[in-house]
C-alpha positions as a Markdown table, in Angstrom:
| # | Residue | x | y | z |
|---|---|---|---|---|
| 1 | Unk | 274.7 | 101.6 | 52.8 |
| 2 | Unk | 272.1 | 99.3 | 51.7 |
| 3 | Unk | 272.7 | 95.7 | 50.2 |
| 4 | Unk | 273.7 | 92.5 | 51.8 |
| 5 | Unk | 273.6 | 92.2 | 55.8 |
| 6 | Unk | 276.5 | 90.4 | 56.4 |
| 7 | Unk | 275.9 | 90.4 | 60.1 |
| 8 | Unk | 272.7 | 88.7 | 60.3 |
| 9 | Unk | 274.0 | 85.8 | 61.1 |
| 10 | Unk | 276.1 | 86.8 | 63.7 |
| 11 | Unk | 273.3 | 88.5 | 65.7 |
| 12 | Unk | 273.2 | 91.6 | 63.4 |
| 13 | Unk | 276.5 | 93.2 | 66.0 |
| 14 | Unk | 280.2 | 92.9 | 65.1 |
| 15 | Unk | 282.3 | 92.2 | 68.0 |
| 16 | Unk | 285.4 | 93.7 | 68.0 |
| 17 | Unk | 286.8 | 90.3 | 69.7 |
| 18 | Unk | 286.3 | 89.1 | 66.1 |
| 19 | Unk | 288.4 | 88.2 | 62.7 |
| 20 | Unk | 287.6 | 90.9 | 60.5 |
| 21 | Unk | 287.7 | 93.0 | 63.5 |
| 22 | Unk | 291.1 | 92.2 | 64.9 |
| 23 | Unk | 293.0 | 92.0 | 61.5 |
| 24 | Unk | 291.1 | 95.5 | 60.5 |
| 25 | Unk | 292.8 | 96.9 | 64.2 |
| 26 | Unk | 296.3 | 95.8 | 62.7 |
| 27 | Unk | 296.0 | 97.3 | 59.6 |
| 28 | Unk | 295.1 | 100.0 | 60.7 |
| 29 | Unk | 298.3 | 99.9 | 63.5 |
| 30 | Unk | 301.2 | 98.0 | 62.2 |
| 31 | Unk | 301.8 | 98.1 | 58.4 |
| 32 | Unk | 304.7 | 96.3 | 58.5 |
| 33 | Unk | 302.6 | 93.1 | 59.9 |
| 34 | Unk | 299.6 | 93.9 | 57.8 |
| 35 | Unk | 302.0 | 94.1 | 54.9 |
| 36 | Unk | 304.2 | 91.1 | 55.5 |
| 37 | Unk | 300.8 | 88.9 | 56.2 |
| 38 | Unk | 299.8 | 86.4 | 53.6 |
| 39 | Unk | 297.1 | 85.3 | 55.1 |
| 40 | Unk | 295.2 | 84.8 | 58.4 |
| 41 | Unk | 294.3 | 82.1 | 60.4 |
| 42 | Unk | 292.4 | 81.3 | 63.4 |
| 43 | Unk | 294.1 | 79.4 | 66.3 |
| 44 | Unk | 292.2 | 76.0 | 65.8 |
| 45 | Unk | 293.1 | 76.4 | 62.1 |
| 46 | Unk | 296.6 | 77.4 | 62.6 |
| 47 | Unk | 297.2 | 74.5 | 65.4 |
| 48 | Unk | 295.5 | 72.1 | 62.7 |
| 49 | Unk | 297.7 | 72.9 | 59.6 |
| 50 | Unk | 300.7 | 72.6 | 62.1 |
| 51 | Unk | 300.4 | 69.2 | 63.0 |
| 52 | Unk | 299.0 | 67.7 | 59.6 |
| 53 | Unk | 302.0 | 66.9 | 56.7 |
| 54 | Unk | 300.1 | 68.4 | 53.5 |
| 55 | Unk | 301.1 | 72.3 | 53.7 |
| 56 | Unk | 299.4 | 73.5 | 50.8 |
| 57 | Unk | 297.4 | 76.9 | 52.1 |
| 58 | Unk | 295.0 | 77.1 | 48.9 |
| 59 | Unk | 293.5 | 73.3 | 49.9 |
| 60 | Unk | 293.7 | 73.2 | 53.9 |
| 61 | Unk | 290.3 | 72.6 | 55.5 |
| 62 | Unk | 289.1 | 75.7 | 57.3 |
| 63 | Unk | 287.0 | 75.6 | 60.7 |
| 64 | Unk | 283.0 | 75.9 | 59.5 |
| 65 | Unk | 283.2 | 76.8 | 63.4 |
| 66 | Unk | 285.9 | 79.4 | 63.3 |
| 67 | Unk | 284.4 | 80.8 | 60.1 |
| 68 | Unk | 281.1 | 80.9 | 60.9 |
| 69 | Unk | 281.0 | 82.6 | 64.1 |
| 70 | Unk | 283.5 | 85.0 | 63.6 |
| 71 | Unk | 284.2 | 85.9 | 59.8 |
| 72 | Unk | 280.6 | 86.2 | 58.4 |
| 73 | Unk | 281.3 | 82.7 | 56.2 |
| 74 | Unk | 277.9 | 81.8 | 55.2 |
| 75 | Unk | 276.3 | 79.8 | 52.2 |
| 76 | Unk | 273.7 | 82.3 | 51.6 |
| 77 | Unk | 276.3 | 84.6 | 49.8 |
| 78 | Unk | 278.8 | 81.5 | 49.0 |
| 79 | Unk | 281.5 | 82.0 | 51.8 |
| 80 | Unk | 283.2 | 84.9 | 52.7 |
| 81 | Unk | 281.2 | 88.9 | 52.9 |
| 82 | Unk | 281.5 | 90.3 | 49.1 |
| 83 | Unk | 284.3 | 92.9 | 48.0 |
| 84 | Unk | 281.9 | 96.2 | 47.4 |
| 85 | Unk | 281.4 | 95.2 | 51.6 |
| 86 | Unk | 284.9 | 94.7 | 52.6 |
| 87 | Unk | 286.6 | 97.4 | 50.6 |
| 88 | Unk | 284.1 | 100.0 | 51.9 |
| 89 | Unk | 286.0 | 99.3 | 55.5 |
| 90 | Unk | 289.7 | 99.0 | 53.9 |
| 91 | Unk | 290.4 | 98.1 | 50.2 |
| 92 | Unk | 293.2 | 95.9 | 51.7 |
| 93 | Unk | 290.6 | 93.4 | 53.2 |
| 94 | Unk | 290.1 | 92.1 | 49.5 |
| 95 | Unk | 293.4 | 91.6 | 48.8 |
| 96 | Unk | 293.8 | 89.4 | 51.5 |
| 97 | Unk | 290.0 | 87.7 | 51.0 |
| 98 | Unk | 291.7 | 86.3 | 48.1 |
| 99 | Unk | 294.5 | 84.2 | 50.2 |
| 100 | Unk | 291.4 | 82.8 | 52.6 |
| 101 | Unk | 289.6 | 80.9 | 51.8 |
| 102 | Unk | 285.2 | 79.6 | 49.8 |
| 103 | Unk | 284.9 | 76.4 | 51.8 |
| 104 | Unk | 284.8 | 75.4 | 55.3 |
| 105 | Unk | 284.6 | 71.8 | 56.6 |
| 106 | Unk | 282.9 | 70.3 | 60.1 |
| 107 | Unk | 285.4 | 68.9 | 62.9 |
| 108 | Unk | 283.8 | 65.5 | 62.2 |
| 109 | Unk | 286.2 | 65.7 | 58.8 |
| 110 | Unk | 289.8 | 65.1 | 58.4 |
| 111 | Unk | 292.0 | 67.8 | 57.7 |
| 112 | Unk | 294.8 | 65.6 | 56.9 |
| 113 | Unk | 297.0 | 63.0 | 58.2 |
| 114 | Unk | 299.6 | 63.3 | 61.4 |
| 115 | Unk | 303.0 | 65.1 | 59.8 |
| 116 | Unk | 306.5 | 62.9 | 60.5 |
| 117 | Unk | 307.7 | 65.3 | 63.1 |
| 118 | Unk | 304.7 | 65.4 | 64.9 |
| 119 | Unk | 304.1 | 61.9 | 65.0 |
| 120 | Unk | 307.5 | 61.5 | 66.1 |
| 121 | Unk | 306.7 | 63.7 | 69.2 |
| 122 | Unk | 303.2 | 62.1 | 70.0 |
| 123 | Unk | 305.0 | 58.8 | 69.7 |
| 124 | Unk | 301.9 | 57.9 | 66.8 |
| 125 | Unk | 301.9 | 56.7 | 63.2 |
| 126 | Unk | 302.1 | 59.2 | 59.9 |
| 127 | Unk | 298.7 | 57.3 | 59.6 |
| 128 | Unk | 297.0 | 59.0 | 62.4 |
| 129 | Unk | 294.0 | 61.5 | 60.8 |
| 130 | Unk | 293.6 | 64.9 | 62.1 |
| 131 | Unk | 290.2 | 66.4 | 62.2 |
| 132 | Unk | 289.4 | 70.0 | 61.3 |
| 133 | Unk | 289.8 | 72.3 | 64.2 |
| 134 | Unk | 287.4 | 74.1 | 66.2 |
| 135 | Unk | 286.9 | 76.1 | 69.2 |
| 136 | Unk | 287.0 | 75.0 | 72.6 |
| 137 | Unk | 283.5 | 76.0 | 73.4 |
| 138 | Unk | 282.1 | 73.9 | 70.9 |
| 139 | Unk | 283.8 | 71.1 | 71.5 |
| 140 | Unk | 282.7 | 71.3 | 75.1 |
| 141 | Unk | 279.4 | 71.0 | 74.1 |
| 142 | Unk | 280.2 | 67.7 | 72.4 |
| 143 | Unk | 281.6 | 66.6 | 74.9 |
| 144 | Unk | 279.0 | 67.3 | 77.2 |
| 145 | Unk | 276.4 | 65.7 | 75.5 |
| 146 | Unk | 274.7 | 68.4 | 73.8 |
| 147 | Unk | 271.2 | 68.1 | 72.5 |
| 148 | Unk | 268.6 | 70.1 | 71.1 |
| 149 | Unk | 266.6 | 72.5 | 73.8 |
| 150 | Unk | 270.0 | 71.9 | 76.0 |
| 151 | Unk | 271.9 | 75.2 | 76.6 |
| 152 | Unk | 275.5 | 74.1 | 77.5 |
| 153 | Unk | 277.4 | 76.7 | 79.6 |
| 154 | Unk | 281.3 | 76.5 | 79.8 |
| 155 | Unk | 281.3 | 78.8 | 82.9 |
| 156 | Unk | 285.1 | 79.8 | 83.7 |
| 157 | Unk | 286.4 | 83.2 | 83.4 |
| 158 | Unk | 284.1 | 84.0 | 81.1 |
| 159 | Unk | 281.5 | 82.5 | 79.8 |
| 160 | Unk | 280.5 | 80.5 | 75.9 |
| 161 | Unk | 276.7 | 79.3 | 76.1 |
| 162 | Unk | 276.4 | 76.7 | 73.5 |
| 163 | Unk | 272.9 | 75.3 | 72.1 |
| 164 | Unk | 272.0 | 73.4 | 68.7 |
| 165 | Unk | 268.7 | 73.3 | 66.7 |
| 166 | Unk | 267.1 | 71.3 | 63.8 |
| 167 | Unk | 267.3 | 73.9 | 61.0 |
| 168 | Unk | 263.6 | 73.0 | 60.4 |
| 169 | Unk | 263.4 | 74.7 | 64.0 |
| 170 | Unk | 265.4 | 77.5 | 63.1 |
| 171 | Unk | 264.0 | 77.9 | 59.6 |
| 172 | Unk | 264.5 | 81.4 | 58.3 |
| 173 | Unk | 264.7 | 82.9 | 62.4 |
| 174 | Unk | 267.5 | 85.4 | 63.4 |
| 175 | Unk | 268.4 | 85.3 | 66.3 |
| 176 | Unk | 269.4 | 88.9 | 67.2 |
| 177 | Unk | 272.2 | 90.2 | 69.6 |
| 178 | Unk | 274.3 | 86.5 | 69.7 |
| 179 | Unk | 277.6 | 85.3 | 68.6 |
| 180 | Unk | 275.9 | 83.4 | 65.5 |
| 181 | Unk | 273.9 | 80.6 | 64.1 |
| 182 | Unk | 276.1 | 78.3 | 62.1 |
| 183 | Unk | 275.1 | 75.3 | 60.2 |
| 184 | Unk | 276.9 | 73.0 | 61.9 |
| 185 | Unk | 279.4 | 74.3 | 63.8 |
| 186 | Unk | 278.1 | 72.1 | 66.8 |
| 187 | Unk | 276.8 | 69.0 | 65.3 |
| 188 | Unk | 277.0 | 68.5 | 61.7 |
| 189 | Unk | 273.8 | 68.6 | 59.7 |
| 190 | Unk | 272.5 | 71.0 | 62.8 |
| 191 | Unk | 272.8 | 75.1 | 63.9 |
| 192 | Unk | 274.9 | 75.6 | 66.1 |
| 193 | Unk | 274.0 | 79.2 | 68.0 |
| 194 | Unk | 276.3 | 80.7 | 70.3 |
| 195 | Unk | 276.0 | 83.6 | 73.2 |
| 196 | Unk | 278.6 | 84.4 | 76.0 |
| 197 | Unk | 279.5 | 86.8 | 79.1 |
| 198 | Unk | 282.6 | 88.6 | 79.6 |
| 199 | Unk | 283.0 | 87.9 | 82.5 |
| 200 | Unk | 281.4 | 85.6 | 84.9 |
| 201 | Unk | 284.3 | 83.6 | 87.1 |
| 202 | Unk | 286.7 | 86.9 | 86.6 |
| 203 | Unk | 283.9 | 89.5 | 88.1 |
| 204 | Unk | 284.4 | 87.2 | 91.2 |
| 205 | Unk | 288.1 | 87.6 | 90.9 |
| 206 | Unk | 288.3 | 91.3 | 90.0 |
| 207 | Unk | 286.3 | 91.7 | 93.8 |
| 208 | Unk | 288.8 | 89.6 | 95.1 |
| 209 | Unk | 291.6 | 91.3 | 94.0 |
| 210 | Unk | 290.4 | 94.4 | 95.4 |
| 211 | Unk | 289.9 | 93.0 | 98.9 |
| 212 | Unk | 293.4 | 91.2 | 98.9 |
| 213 | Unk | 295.2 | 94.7 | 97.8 |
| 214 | Unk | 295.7 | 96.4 | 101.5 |
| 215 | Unk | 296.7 | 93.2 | 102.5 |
| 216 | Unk | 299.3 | 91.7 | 99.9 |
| 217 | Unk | 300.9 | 95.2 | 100.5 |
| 218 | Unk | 300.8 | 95.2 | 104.2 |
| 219 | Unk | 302.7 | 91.8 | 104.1 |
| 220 | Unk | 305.1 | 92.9 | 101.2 |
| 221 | Unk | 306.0 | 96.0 | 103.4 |
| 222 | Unk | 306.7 | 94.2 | 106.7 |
| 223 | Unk | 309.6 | 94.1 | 108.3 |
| 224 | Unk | 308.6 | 91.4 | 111.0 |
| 225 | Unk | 307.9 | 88.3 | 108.4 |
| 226 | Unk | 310.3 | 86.8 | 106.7 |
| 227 | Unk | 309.9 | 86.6 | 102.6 |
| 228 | Unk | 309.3 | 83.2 | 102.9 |
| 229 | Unk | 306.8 | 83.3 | 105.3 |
| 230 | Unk | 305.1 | 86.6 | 103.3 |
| 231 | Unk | 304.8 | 84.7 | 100.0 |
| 232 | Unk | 302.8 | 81.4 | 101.9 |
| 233 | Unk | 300.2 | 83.9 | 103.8 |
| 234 | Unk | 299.4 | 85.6 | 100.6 |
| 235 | Unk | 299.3 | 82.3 | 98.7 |
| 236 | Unk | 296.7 | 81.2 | 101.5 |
| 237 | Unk | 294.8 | 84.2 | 102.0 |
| 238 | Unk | 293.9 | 84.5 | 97.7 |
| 239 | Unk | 293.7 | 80.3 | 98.0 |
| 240 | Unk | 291.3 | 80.9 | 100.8 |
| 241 | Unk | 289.2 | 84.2 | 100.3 |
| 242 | Unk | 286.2 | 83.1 | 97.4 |
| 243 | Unk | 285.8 | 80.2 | 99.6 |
| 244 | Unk | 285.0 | 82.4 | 102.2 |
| 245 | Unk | 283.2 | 84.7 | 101.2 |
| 246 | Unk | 280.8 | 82.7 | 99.1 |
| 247 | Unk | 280.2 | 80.5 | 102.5 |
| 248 | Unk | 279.4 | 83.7 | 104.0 |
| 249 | Unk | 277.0 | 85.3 | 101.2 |
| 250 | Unk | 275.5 | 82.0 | 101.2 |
| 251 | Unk | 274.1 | 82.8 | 104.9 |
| 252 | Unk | 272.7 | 86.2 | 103.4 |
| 253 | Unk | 269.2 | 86.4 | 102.7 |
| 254 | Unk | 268.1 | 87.3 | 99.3 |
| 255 | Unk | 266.6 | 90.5 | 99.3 |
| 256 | Unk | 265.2 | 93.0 | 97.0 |
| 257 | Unk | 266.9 | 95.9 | 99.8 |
| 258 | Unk | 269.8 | 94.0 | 99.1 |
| 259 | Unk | 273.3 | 95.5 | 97.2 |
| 260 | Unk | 272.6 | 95.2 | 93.2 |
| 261 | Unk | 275.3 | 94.7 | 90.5 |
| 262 | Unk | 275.9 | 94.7 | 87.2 |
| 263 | Unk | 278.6 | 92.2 | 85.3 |
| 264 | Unk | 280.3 | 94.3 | 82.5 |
| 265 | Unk | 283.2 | 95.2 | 84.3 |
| 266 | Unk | 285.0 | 93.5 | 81.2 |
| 267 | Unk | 281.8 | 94.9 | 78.7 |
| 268 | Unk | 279.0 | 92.9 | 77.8 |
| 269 | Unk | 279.5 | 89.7 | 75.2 |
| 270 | Unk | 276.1 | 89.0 | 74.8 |
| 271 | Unk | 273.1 | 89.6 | 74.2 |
| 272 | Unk | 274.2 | 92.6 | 72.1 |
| 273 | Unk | 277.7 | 92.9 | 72.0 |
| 274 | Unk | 278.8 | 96.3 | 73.3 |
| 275 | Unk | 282.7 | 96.7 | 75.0 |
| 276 | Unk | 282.0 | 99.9 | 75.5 |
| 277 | Unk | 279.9 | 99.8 | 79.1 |
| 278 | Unk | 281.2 | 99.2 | 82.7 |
| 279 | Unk | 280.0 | 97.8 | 85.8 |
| 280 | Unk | 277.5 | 99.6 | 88.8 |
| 281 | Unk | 276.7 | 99.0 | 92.0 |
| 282 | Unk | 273.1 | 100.0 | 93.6 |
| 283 | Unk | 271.8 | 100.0 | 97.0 |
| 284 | Unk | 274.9 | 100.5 | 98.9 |
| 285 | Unk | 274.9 | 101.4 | 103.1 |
| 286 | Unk | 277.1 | 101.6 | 105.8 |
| 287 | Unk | 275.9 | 98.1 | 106.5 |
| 288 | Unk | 277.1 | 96.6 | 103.2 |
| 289 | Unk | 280.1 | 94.1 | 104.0 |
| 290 | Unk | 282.3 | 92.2 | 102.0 |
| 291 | Unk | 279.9 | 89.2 | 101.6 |
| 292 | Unk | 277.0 | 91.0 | 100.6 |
| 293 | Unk | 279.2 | 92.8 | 98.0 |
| 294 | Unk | 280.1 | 89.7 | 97.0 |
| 295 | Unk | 276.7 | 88.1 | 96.8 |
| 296 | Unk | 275.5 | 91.0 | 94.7 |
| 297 | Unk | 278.2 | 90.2 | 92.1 |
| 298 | Unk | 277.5 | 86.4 | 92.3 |
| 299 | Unk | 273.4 | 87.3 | 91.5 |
| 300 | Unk | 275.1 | 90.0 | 88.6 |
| 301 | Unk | 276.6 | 87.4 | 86.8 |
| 302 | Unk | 273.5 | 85.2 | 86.9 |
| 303 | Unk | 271.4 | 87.6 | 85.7 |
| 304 | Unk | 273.4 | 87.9 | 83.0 |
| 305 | Unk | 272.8 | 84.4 | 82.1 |
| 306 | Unk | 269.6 | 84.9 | 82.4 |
| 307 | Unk | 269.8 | 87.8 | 80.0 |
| 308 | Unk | 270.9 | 85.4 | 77.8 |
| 309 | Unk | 268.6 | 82.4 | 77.9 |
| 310 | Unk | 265.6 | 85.3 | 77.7 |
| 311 | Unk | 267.1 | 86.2 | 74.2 |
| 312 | Unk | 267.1 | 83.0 | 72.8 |
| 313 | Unk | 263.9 | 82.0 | 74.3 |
| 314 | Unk | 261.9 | 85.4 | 73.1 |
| 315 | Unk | 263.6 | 84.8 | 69.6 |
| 316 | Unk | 262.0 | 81.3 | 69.3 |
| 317 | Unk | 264.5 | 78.9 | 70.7 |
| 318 | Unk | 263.4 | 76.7 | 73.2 |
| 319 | Unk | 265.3 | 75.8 | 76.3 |
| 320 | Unk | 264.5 | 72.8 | 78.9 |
| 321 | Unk | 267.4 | 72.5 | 80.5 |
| 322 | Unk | 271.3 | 73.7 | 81.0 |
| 323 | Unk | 274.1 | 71.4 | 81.5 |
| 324 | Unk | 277.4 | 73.1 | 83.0 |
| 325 | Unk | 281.0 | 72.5 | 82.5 |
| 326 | Unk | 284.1 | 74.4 | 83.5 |
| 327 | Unk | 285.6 | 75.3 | 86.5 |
| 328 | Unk | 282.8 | 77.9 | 88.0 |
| 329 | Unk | 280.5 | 75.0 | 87.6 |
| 330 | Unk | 282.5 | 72.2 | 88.9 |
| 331 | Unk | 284.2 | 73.8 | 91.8 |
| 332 | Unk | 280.8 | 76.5 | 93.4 |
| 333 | Unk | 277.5 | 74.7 | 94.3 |
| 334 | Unk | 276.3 | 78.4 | 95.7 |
| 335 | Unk | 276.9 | 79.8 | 92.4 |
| 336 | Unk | 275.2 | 76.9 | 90.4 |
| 337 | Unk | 272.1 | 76.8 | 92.7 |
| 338 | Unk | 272.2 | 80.6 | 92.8 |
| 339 | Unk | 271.7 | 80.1 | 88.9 |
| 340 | Unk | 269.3 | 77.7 | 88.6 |
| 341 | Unk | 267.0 | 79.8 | 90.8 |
| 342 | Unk | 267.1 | 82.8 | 88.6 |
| 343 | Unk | 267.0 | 80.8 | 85.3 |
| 344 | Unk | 264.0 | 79.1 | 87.1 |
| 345 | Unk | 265.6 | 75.6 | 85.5 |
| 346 | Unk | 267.3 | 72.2 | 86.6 |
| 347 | Unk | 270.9 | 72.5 | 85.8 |
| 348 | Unk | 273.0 | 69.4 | 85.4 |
| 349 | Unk | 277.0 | 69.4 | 85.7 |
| 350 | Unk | 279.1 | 67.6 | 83.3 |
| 351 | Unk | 281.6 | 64.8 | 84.8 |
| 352 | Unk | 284.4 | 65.3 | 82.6 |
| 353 | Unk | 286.9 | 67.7 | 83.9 |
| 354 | Unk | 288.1 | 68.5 | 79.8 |
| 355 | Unk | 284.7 | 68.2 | 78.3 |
| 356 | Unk | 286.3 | 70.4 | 75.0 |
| 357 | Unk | 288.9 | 67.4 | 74.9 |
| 358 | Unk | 286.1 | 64.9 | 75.0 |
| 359 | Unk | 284.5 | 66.3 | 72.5 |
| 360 | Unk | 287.5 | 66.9 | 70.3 |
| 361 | Unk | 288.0 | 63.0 | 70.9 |
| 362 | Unk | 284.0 | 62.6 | 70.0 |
| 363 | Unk | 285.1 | 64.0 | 66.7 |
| 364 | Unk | 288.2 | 62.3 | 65.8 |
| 365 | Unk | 286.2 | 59.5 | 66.7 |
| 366 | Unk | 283.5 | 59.7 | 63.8 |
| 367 | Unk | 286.5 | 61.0 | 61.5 |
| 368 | Unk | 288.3 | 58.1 | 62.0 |
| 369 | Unk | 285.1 | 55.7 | 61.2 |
| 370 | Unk | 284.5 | 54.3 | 64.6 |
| 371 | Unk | 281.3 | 55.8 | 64.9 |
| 372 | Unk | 279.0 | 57.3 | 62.0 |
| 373 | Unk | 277.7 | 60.9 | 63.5 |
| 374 | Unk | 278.2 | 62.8 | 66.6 |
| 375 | Unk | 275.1 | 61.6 | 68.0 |
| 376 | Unk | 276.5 | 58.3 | 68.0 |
| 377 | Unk | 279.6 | 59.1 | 69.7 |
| 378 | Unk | 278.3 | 60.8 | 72.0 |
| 379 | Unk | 276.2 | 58.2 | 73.4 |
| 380 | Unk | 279.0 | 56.1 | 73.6 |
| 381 | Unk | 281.8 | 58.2 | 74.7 |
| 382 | Unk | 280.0 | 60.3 | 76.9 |
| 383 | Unk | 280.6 | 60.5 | 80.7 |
| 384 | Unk | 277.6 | 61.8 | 82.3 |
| 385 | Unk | 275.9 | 64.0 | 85.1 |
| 386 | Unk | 277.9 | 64.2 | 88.9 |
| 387 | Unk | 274.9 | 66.3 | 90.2 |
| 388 | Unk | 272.2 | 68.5 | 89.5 |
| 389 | Unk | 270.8 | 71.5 | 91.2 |
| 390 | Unk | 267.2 | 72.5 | 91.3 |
| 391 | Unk | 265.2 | 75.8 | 91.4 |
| 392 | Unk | 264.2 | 76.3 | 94.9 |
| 393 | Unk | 260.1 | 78.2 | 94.5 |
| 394 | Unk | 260.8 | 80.6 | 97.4 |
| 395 | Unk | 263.9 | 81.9 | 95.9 |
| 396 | Unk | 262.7 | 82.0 | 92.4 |
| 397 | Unk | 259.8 | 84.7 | 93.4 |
| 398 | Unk | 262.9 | 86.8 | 95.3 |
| 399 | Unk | 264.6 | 86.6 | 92.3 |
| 400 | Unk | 261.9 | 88.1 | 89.8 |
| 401 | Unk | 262.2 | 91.4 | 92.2 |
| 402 | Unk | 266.2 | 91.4 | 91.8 |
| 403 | Unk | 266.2 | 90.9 | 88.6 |
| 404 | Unk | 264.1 | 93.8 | 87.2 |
| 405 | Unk | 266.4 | 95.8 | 89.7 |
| 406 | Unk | 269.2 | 94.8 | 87.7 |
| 407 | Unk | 267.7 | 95.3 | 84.1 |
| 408 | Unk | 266.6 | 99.1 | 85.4 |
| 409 | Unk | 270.2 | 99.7 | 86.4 |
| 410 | Unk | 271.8 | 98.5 | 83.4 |
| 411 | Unk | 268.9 | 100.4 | 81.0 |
| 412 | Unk | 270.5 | 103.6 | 83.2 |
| 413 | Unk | 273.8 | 102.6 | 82.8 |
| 414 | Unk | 273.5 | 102.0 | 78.8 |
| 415 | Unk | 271.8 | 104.9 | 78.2 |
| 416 | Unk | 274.6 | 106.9 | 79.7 |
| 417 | Unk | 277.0 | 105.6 | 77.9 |
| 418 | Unk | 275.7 | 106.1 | 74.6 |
| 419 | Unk | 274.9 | 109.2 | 75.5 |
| 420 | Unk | 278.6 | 109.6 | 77.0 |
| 421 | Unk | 279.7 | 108.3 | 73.3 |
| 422 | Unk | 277.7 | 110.9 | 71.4 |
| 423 | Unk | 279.1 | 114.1 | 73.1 |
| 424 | Unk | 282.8 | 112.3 | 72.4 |
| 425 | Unk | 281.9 | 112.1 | 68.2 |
| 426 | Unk | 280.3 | 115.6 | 68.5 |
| 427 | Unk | 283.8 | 116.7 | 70.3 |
């Protein structure tokens, strides 16, 4: 359609996970919500203006974060994308453009001052200052002392890989296939760029699920256990199974024979966003068990980290080292050292168990005047490294075999479903 590309910043793919995306879906489902809507919010916005006294919508301090990543906000074109741009996917999108917002404000600013009911709750003072929101990721990163060349992982469920760069580093780069670049979004005065999985804790669970099916029904069924008795075993079995099995795939060999897997059973995040495609399995015998099922998927959703740092690195972003937080990385050494052989790189695990509250507090920190820049707060408020896990050589090399495995598999597995796409439009 020519013009502005709107999505340049945000790795030149619209996710539909996104805030133009998401409101577009209810417009286009609900009229009676897109009609009664005054305007939109994100959920760090939304929890901001809810706790701050001044309720005047025209002046609250939308997330640079939220904005950024998500709604195509950028300077380049003074805020939000144009009109010609929105109307062209529903005219309503400019009605609505004009209840939103021009600005957007850093989480190191204050948003406004605690409200009387609130402060009431939190047993604080109407003095307290409230810092403009952001997402959790980000804030993790803060909190887990994020500096340039560091890739922060928040590794849970899914997955938000968090790095920042000078924007002398960056310069006029686009990073393609990402979840954005944002001037600040991270660490003021810095771009904050942002990539993701899926999936990466939930593959694990998915499998898991599967395996505790015949078994959770066997139990329901039963006649010979009592209920109460039925609803500890299960509780023990699921408490017990991951444990298990990853000390069992951890006795398995790495192999290039070896079961291979892809991790988009949820779709792919990043790098180029695409819901649309599935998970495979390769290499499959009579002799694959549980464990090595298991191991495969483990190796899937490392490769798909790797996936990830390859992007940024190829597109001119350096990475030294990776620093985890979350509960994947806090709670599954096989996992973590899994990953730092494929990456090929040390990876250190945060201390903090709520790294995105620590750096929410890192924030409200330099708001509040205690300490002049993030930087600063974060040398002082940070709370370090428990361990750190380093690529073994031997497993490295095993790894390079795997991997190109996997990235054949998946170039299979997206080619047939685009091409699976193209007979649907031509139906």
């Amino acid at each position: 359609m020519g013009g502005e590309d709107f999505t340049k910043y945000e790795g030149g793919i619209y996710s539909s996970e996104w805030f133009w995306a998401k409101i577009l879906h209810i417009i286009r489902e609900d009229k009676a919500v897109s009609d009664s809507a005054w305007t939109w919010m994100e959920h760090c916005d939304l929890m901001t203006y809810w706790l701050i006294s001044d309720k005047d919508l025209p002046s609250f301090k939308r997330s640079r974060c939220a904005a950024g990543h998500k709604a195509m906000w950028h300077a380049d074109w003074g805020g939000l994308p144009e009109d010609n741009f929105l109307s062209q996917l529903d005219p309503h999108l400019i009605t609505l453009k004009s209840n939103l917002y021009q600005e957007t404000y850093t989480s190191d600013q204050v948003a406004g001052k605690l409200s009387k009911e609130w402060a009431e709750k939190l047993g604080l003072t109407e003095e307290t200052v409230v810092t403009v929101g952001t997402f959790d990721a980000h804030s993790g990163a803060v909190g887990a002392e994020v500096e340039e060349h560091t890739l922060v992982r928040v590794m849970g469920t899914s997955t938000c890989d968090i790095i920042v760069a000078s924007n002398e580093a960056v310069g006029d780069n686009l990073v393609e296939g990402i979840c954005g670049q944002v001037d600040g979004s991270v660490i003021p005065g810095m771009v904050g760029l942002e990539a993701g999985q899926s999936a990466f804790g939930d593959v694990l669970a998915w499998f898991g699920d599967i395996l505790n099916w015949p078994v959770n029904n066997l139990l329901t069924q039963s006649e010979l256990i009592d209920e109460e008795t039925k609803t500890k075993l299960i509780a023990e079995i699921k408490k017990n199974l991951i444990k298990d099995l990853s000390a069992a795939a951890e006795k398995i060999p790495v192999s290039e024979s070896a079961p291979v897997a892809l991790d988009w059973v949820n779709g792919r995040r990043t790098p180029d966003a695409n819901q649309a495609l599935k998970g495979a399995m390769m290499n499959l015998t009579l002799g694959t068990q549980a464990p090595h099922i298991f191991r495969a998927l483990v190796e899937a959703i490392c490769f798909g980290a790797k996936n990830i740092v390859d992007r940024f690195v190829n597109e001119g972003v350096q990475i030294d080292k990776v620093v985890g937080i979350g509960g994947v990385a806090k709670k599954s050494p096989f996992i973590m050292q899994t990953l730092a052989n494929v990456l090929n790189m040390p990876i250190k695990i945060a201390v903090s168990e709520q790294a995105p509250a620590l750096g929410a507090a890192m924030y409200a920190a330099v708001a509040a005047g205690v300490y002049t820049n993030i930087q600063e707060a974060s040398r002082h408020m940070g709370s370090g490294f428990e361990a750190e896990y380093l690529p073994q050589p031997d497993q490295v090399e095993l790894y390079k075999g795997l991997f190109d495995q996997y990235t054949k598999l998946g170039a299979f597995v997206e080619s047939m479903t685009s091409k699976k796409q193209k007979e649907q439009i031509h139906e």
